[in-house]
C-alpha positions as CSV (number, residue, x, y, z in Angstrom):
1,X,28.9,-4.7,-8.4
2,X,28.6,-2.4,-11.2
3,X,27.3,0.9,-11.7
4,X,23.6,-0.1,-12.0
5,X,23.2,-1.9,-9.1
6,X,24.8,0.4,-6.8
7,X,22.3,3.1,-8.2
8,X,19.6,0.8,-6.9
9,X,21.2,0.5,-3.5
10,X,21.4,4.3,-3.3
11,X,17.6,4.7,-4.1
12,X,16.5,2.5,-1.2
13,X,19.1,3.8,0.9
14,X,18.1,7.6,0.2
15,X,14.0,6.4,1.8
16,X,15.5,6.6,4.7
17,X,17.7,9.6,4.8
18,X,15.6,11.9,3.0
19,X,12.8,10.6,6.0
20,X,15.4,10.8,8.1
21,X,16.5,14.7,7.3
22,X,12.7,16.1,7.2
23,X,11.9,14.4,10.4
24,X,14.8,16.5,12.2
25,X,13.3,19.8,10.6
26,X,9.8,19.6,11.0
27,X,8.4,21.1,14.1
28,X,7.2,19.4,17.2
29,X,3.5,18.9,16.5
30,X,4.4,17.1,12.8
31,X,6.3,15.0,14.7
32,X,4.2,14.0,17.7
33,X,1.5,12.9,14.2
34,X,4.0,11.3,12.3
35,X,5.2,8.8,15.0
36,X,2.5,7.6,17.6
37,X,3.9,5.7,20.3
38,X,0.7,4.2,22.1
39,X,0.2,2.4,19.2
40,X,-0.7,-1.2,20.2
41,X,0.3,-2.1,16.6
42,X,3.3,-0.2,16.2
43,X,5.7,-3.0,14.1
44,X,2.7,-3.1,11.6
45,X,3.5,0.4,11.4
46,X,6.9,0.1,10.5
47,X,5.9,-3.2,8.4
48,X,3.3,-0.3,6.4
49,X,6.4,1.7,5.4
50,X,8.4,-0.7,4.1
51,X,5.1,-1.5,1.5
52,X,4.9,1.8,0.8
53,X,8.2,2.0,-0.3
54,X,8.7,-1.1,-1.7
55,X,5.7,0.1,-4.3
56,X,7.5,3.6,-4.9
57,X,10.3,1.4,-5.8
58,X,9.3,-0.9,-8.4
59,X,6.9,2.0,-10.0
60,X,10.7,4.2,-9.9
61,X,11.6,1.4,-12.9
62,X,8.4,0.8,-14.6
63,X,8.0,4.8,-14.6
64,X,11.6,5.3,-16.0
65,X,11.7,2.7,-18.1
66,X,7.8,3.6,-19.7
67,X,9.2,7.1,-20.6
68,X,12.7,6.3,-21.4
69,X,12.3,3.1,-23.4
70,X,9.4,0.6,-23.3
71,X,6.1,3.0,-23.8
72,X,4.9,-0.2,-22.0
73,X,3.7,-0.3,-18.3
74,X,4.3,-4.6,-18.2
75,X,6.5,-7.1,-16.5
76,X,8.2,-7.8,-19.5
77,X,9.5,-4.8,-20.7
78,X,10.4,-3.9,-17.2
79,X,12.5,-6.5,-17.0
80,X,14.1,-6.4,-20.0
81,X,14.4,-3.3,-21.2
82,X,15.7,-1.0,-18.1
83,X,19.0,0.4,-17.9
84,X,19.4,-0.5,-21.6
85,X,19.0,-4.5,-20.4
86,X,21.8,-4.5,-17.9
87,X,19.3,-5.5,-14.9
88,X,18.8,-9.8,-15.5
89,X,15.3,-11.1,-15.9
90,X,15.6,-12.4,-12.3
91,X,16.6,-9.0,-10.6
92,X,13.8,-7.3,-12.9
93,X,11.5,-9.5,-11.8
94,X,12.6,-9.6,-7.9
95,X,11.8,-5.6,-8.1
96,X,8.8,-5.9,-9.7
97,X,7.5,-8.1,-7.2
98,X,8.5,-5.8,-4.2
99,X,5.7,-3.6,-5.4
100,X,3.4,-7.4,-5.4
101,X,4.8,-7.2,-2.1
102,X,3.7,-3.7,-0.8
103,X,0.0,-4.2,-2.5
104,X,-0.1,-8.0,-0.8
105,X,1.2,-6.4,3.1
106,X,-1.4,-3.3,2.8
107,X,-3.9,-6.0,1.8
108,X,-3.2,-8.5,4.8
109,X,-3.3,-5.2,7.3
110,X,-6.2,-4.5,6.5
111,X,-7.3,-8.2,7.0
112,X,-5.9,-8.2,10.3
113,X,-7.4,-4.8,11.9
114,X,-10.6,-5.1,10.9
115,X,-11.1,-8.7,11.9
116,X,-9.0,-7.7,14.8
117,X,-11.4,-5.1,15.9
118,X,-14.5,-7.5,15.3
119,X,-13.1,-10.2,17.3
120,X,-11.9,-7.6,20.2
121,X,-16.3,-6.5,19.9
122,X,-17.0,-10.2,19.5
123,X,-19.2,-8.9,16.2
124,X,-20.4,-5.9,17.1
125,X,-20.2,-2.7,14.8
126,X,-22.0,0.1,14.1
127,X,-22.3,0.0,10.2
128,X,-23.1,3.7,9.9
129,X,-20.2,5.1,11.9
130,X,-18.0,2.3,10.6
131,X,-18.4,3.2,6.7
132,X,-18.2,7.4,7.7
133,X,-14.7,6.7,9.3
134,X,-13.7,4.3,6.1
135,X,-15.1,7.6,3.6
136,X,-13.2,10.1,5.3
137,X,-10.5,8.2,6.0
138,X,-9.9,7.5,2.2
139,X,-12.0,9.7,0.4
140,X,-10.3,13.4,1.0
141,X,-7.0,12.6,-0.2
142,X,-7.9,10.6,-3.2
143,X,-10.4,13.6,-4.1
144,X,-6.9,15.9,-3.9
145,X,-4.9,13.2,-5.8
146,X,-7.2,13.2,-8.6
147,X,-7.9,16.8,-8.7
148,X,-4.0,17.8,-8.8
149,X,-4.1,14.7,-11.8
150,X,-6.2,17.2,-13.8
151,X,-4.7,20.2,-13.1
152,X,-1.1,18.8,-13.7
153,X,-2.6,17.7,-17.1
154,X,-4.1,20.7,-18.3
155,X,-1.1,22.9,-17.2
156,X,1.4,20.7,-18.7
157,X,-0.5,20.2,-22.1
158,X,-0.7,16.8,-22.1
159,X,-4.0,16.9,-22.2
160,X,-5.5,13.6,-24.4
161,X,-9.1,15.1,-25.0
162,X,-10.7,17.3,-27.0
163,X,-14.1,18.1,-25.6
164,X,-15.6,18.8,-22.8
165,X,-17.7,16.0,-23.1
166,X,-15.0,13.6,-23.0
167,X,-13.4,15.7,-20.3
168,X,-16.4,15.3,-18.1
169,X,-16.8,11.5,-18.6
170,X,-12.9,11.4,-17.8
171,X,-13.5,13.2,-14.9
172,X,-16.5,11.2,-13.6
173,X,-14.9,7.8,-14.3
174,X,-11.9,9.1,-11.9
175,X,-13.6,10.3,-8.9
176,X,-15.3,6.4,-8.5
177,X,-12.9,5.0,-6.2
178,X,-11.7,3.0,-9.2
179,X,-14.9,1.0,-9.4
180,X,-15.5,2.5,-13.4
181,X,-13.4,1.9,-16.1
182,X,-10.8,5.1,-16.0
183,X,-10.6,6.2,-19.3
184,X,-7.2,8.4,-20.5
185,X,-6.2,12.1,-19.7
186,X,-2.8,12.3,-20.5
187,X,-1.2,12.1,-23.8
188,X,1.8,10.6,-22.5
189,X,0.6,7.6,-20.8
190,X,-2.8,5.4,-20.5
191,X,-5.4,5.0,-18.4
192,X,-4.7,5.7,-14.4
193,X,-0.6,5.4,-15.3
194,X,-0.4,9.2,-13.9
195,X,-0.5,7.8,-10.9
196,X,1.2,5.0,-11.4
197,X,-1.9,2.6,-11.8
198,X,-2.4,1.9,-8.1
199,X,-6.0,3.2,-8.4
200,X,-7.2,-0.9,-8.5
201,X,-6.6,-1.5,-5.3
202,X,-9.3,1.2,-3.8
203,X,-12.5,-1.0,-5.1
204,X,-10.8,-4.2,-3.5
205,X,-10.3,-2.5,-0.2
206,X,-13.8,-1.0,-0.7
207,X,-15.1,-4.6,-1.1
208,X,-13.5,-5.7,1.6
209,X,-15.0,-2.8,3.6
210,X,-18.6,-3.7,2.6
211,X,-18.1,-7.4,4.0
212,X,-17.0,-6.0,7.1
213,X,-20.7,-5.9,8.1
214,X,-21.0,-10.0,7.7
215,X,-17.9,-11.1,8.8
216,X,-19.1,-9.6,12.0
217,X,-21.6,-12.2,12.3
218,X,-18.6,-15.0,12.2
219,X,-16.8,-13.1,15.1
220,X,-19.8,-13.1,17.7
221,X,-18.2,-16.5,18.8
222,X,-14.4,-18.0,19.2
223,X,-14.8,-21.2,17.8
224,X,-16.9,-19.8,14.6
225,X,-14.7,-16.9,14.5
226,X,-11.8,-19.6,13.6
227,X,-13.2,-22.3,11.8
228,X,-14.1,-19.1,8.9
229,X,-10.8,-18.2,8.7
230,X,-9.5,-21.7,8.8
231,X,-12.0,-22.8,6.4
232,X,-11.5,-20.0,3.8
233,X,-7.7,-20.5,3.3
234,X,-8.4,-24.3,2.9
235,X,-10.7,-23.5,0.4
236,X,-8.7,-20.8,-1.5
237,X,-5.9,-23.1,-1.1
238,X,-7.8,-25.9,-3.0
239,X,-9.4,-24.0,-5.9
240,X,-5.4,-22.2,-6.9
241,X,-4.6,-26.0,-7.7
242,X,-8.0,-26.4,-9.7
243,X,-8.7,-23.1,-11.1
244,X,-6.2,-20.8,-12.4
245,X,-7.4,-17.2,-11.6
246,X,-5.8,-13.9,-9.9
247,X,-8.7,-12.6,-7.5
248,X,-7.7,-16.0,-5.3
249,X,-4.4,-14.4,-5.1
250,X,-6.1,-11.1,-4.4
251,X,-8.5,-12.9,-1.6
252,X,-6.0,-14.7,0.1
253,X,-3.8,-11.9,1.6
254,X,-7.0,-10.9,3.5
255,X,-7.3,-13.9,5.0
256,X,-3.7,-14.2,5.9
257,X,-4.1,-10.8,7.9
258,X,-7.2,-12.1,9.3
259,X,-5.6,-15.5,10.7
260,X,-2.9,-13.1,12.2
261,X,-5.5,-11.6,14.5
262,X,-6.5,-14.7,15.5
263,X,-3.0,-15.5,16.9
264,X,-2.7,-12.1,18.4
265,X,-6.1,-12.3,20.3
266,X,-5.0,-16.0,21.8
267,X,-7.8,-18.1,19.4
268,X,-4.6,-19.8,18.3
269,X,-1.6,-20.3,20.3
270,X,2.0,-19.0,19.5
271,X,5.1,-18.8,21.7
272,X,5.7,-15.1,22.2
273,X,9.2,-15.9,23.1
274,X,9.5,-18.2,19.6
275,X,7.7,-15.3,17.7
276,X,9.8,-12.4,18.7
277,X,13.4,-14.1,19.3
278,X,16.2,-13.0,17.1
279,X,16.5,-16.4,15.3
280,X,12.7,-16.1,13.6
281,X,14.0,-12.5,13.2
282,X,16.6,-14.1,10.8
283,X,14.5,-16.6,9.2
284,X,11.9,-13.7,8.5
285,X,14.7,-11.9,7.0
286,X,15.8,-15.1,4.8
287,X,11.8,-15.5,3.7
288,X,11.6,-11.7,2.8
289,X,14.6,-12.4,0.2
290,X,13.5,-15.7,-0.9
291,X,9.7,-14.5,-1.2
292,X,10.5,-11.6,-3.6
293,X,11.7,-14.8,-6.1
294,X,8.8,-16.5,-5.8
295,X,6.4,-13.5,-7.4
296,X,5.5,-16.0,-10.5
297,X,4.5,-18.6,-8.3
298,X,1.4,-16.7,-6.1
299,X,0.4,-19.6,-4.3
300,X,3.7,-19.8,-2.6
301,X,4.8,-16.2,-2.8
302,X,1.3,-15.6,-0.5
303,X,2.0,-18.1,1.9
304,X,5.4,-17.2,2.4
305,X,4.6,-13.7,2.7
306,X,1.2,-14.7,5.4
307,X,4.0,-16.5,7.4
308,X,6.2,-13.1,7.2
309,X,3.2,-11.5,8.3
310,X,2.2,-13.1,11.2
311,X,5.3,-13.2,13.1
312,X,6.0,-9.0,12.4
313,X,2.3,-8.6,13.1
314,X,2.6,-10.7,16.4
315,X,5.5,-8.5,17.5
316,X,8.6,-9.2,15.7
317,X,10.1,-6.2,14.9
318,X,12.8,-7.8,13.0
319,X,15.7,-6.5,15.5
320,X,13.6,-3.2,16.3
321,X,14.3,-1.9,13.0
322,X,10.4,-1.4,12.1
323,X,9.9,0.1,15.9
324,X,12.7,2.9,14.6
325,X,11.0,6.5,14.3
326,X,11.9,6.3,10.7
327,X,9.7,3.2,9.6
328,X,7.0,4.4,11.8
329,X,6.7,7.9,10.2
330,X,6.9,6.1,6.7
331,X,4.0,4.2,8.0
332,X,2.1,7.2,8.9
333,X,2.3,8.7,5.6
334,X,2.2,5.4,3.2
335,X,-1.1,5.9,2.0
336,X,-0.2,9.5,1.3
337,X,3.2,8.0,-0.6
338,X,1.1,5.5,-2.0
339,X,-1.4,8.1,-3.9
340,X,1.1,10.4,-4.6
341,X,4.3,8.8,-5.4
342,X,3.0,8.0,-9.1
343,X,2.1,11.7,-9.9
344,X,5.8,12.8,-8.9
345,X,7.2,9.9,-10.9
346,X,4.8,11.5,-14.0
347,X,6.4,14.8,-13.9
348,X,9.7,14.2,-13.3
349,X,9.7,11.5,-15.6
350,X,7.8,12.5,-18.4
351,X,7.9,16.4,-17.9
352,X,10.4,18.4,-16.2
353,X,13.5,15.7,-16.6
354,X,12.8,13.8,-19.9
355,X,15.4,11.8,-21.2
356,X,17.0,12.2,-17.4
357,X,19.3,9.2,-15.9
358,X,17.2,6.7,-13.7
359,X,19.3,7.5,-10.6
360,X,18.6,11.6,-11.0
361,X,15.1,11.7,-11.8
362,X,14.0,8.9,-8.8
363,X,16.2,10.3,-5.8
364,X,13.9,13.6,-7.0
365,X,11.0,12.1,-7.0
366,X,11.3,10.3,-3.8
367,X,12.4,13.1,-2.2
368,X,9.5,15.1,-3.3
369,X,6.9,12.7,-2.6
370,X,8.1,12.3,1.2
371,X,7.6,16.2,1.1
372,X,4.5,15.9,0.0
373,X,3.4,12.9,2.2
374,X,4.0,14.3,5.0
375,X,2.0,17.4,4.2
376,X,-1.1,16.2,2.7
377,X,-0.8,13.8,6.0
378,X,-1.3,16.2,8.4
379,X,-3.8,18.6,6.7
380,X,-5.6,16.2,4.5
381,X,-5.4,12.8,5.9
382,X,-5.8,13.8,9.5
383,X,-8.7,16.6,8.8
384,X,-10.4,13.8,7.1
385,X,-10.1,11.8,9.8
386,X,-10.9,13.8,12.2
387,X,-14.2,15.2,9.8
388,X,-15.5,12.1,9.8
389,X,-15.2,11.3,14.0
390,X,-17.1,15.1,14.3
391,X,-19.7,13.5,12.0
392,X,-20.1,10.5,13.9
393,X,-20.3,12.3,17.4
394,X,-22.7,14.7,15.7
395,X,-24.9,11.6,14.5
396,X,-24.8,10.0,17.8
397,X,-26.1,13.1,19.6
398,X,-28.8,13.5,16.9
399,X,-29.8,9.8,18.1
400,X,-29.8,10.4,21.7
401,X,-32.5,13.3,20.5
C-alpha cells in the first residue's frame, strides 16, 4: 500500500479522532445535545454520521483535485486526475460514490421518519405545525451558510460580479432553498461549488416535505398504507428498465426509507433476531463494500443500499459501532457538516493553502468543520428548533382563543 492510499486511510481515520478529542473537551451541556440516548432511533443516528462523512469525503477529492488540477467539479476528472493519476478509475469512482452514498442514506431517513410518524398517527398531521418545525429546522442554518458564503467572498476578493445589480440577483437566487438557478459569486469556482454543490438536495427534501400532507391519506389504514409503498417501488422498479432517467434514482431512496418503517411498525414481518445477529451484521458490512462498486449501475446500487438500510434502520447496529458516542454525535451535527464542510474545503483549498498536499489541506478542513458543526449545532440548529416549537405552542394558544 503506497503513500496515497494510506493518506486516504488517515483522513477517514482522523473523523473519528478529531470527534473523538472535541467530545472529551467540550462541557457537559454540549455533550448531553450532541448524544441523545432516549432516542428510539439511535443506529439511524449513527447510520447519519457515517453519510455525513462519507460526503465530506468524496467532496475532500473533488475539492482538491478542482483547485489543484482539473478546474472541473465531474466524475471524470475526479477519477483520473487526483493525486497526479495514481488513484485507479475503480478506487476514484468507489469514493465518489461514498458521497452517492451519503446523499441516497439522508434521502431514505427521511423516507423512513416521516412515513414512520404518519403510520405511528395512522395519517394524521397538522400541516401548519408540521411545515413551521420543517422551516426552522432547515431554514436558520442554511440562512448562516449562505450568508458566511458572501462574506467569505467579498473578504477574500474572489468576488465574480461587478454590480450590485448582479450582486442582488446572486444573492436572491441563493437564499431559495436551491429551488432557482444559483448563479456564480466566486471567481474561483461556479455556481453553488463554495459549498461544495450540495445545495440540490434542499428542493428534493422540500418536495418531499410538501407530499407529506398526501401521503398521510395512504397511512390512515394498514393495508393501504402498504400496498403504496409496495406499489411505488414496483413501479419505479419497472420504468428504470424502460426509461432511462435520474429523478427515479432520486425517488427511489424515499421509498426505500419508507418500506423500512413499514418493517419497524410490524406491517411487514422481520425476525428481530435475523435482523440484528452478528451474521447480517457481516453481510451488511460485505454489501456496504460491494454497493460503493456498483455507483454506475443505480438500479442496483439503490437496492442494495434499501436492503443496507433496513436492517441498520431495524436495529442493526453493525456490532454497536453506530450506537458508539462517536457516530451518534456525528449524527447530531451532519446536517451542520453537511452545509458547512464545502465552505471549509473552499478556503483551505482555494485560499489560505493553495497548491497545499491533499493530506494537509483535508485533515484541516475536517478538523475545522467538526469545530464548526458542533457550534452552529447547538446555537443555530437547536435555537431554530426550538424557535419554531415556541411558534407552534404560541399558535396553538392563539387557536384555543
Amino acid at each position: 500500500m503506497n503513500f496515497m492510499y494510506l493518506s486516504l486511510l488517515l483522513i477517514v481515520v482522523c473523523f473519528f479522532v478529531f470527534i473523538s478529542i472535541i467530545y472529551y473537551f467540550f462541557p457537559i451541556n454540549i455533550k448531553k445535545a450532541l448524544v441523545d440516548e432516549e432516542n428510539r432511533y439511535q443506529t439511524i443516528d449513527g447510520l447519519r454520521g457515517l453519510a455525513a462523512i462519507s460526503v465530506m469525503f468524496a467532496h475532500s477529492l473533488l475539492s482538491w483535485s478542482y483547485f489543484n488540477s482539473s478546474k472541473k467539479w465531474s466524475i471524470p476528472d475526479f477519477a483520473t486526475a487526483t493525486f497526479n493519476n495514481t488513484i485507479s478509475p475503480d478506487i476514484g469512482f468507489m469514493i465518489f460514490s461514498l458521497g452517492g452514498f451519503g446523499v441516497s442514506i439522508f434521502f431514505m431517513i427521511t423516507g423512513f421518519l416521516f412515513y414512520d410518524k404518519l403510520v405511528r398517527s395512522s395519517g394524521k398531521i397538522s400541516i401548519i405545525s408540521f411545515f413551521i418545525k420543517r422551516f426552522f429546522r432547515i431554514a436558520p442554518l442554511y440562512y448562516f451558510v449562505i450568508f458566511s458564503v458572501f462574506i467569505i467572498v467579498f473578504f477574500t476578493g474572489l468576488v465574480e460580479f461587478t454590480s450590485t445589480t448582479q450582486c442582488m440577483q446572486a444573492f436572491l437566487s441563493w437564499i431559495t432553498f436551491g429551488f432557482s438557478n444559483i448563479k456564480t459569486i466566486s471567481s474561483l469556482s461556479p455556481g453553488s461549488t463554495p459549498v461544495a454543490g450540495v445545495l440540490w438536495t434542499l428542493p428534493v427534501e422540500w418536495k418531499f416535505y410538501f407530499c407529506v400532507p398526501f401521503l398521510s391519506f395512504f397511512t390512515k389504514k394498514r393495508m393501504s398504507s402498504v400496498l403504496f409503498v409496495i406499489t411505488g417501488i414496483f413501479i419505479l422498479i419497472l420504468f428504470s428498465f424502460l426509461i432511462n432517467t435520474p429523478i427515479i434514482n432520486i425517488i427511489l431512496p424515499f421509498f426505500m426509507g419508507m418500506l423500512s418503517s413499514l418493517i419497524i411498525n410490524n406491517y411487514l414481518k422481520l425476525s428481530t433476531n435475523i435482523i440484528k445477529s452478528q451474521i447480517t451484521s457481516i453481510i451488511m458490512i460485505l454489501i456496504f463494500g460491494y454497493v460503493l462498486f456498483q455507483y454506475r449501475t443505480p438500479l442496483l446500487y439503490n437496492i442494495l443500499l434499501g436492503i443496507f438500510f433496513i436492517v441498520v434502520s431495524n436495529g442493526n447496529s453493525i456490532f454497536g459501532i453506530l450506537k458508539t458516542k462517536i457516530f451518534m454525535s456525528l449524527g447530531s451535527i451532519s446536517y451542520s457538516i453537511y452545509l458547512t464542510h464545502g465552505i471549509v474545503l473552499f478556503v483551505i483549498n482555494g485560499v489560505v493553502f493553495k497548491n497545499g498536499s491533499y493530506l494537509l489541506n483535508t485533515l484541516i478542513a475536517i478538523f475545522f468543520t467538526l469545530i464548526i458543526s458542533v457550534f452552529t449545532y447547538y446555537f443555530i440548529e437547536k435555537s431554530g428548533i426550538n424557535c419554531g416549537n415556541r411558534l407552534i405552542n404560541r399558535f396553538k394558544y392563539l387557536l384555543k382563543m
